[in-house]
C-alpha positions, 0 to 999 in steps of 0.5 A: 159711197154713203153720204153722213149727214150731221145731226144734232142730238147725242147718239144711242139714247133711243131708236136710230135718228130718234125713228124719224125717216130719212124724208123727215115726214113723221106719222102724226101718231108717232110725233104724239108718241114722242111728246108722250114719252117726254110725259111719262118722264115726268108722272112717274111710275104708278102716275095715272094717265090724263084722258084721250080728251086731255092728251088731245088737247094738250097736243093739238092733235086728234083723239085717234093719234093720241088712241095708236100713240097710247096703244104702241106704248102698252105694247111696249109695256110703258102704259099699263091699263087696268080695267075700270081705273085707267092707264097708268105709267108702268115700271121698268120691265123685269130682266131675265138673264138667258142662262143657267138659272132657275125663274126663281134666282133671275128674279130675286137677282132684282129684288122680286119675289117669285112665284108659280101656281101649278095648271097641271102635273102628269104622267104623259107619253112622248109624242114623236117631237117631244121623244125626238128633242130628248132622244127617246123612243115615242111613249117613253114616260115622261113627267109633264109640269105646267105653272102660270109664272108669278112676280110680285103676285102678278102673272107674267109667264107660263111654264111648261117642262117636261121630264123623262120620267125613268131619269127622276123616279122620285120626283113627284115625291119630293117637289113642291110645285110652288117652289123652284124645279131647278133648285129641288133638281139639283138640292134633292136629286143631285141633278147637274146641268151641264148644257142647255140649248136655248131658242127665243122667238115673238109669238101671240098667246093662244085663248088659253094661255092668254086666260091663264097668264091674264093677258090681251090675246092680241099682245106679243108674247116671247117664247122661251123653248130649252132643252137641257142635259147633264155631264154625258151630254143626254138631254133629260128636259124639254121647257116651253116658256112663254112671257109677256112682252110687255113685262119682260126682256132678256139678256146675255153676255156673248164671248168670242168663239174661242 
């Protein structure tokens, strides 16, 4: 049986036991982590951080504690450092629900102002994955659109959907790649979806990606990959999503199985 030792503190404000393992010996770094958090409470967002000299001495501790301290917190997307002007204390991260709904409508759920600049809108042939996910037979035609995902004008995400082309022949005609697919989907081309089935794991961002979203090639990235049909179950989209880490979380709603 599993001895319950008493603590003080209230519960579920932080991480279990406030991180501290069950032997009580705290990494330095990480009792400097703490003290920080407790600092960042009191800047305020936007606040500019003091220096590694400064938080050092203010702590009592060394300057590498107060270097892995920092680095964990813009990880987790509480710092943010900018080149030239510091580290500051960041906002709240955005919230995109994991359903049905476009980028642009998670957002402006939250009061942001969505935004997209297009990479890249193709003509390409399936290749043997990309043909088995929508049930297609290999080089079936497809409409390939890839856009660096904006908030407020800052880069937070890149987007990759691919299309059967023979679903949407007129596609091309009618979307603007600065607005949102789903809308134009479903506003112009009468497009219902009716399911999708959706996969979410950690992953770091290719030199490529990382230079397009304008990111640390060493901070970890959500990848978001969905393939989506309509009302006779075929699938017609694959989307590859992927967003920083330290700027946007997901979440759900789950209800008993039925």
């Amino acid at each position: 049986m599993t001895r319950q030792v008493a603590r003080r503190g209230q519960a579920g404000d932080g991480p279990v036991h406030a991180g501290i393992p069950e032997h009580g010996r705290v990494p330095r770094y990480y009792a400097v982590k703490v003290r920080l958090l407790d600092l960042l409470g009191e800047l305020g967002e936007g606040a500019v951080l003091p220096t590694e000299r400064e938080l050092a001495e203010r702590f009592g501790c060394s300057r590498a504690s107060v270097r892995q301290a920092v680095g964990d917190l813009v990880l987790e997307g509480r710092l943010r450092r900018r080149q030239g002007s510091g580290t500051f204390v960041a906002g709240p991260k955005l919230v995109q629900p994991l359903a049905l709904v476009s980028y642009t409508e998670g957002l402006r759920r939250q009061g942001v102002e969505p935004g997209r600049s297009l990479v890249t809108l193709e003509r390409v042939t399936a290749g043997e994955t990309l043909a088995g996910e929508l049930r297609l037979e290999p080089g079936a035609e497809m409409i390939h659109i890839e856009r660096v995902l904006l908030a407020d004008g800052e880069r937070v995400g890149l987007e990759s959907t691919y299309l059967v082309a023979d679903r949407f022949p007129t596609l091309l005609e009618v979307f603007d790649p600065a607005q949102s697919l789903y809308a134009c989907l479903r506003d112009k081309l009468g497009v219902v979806f009716a399911g999708a089935e959706e996969r979410v794991e950690t992953m770091l961002a290719t030199p490529r990606e990382a230079l397009l979203i304008g990111t640390n090639p060493a901070l970890p990235m959500l990848l978001m990959h969905r393939v989506s049909w309509g009302p006779d179950g075929v699938p017609f989209e694959r989307v590859r999503s992927l967003y920083r880490g330290d700027r946007l979380s997901f979440t759900t709603r789950l209800n008993p199985t039925p």
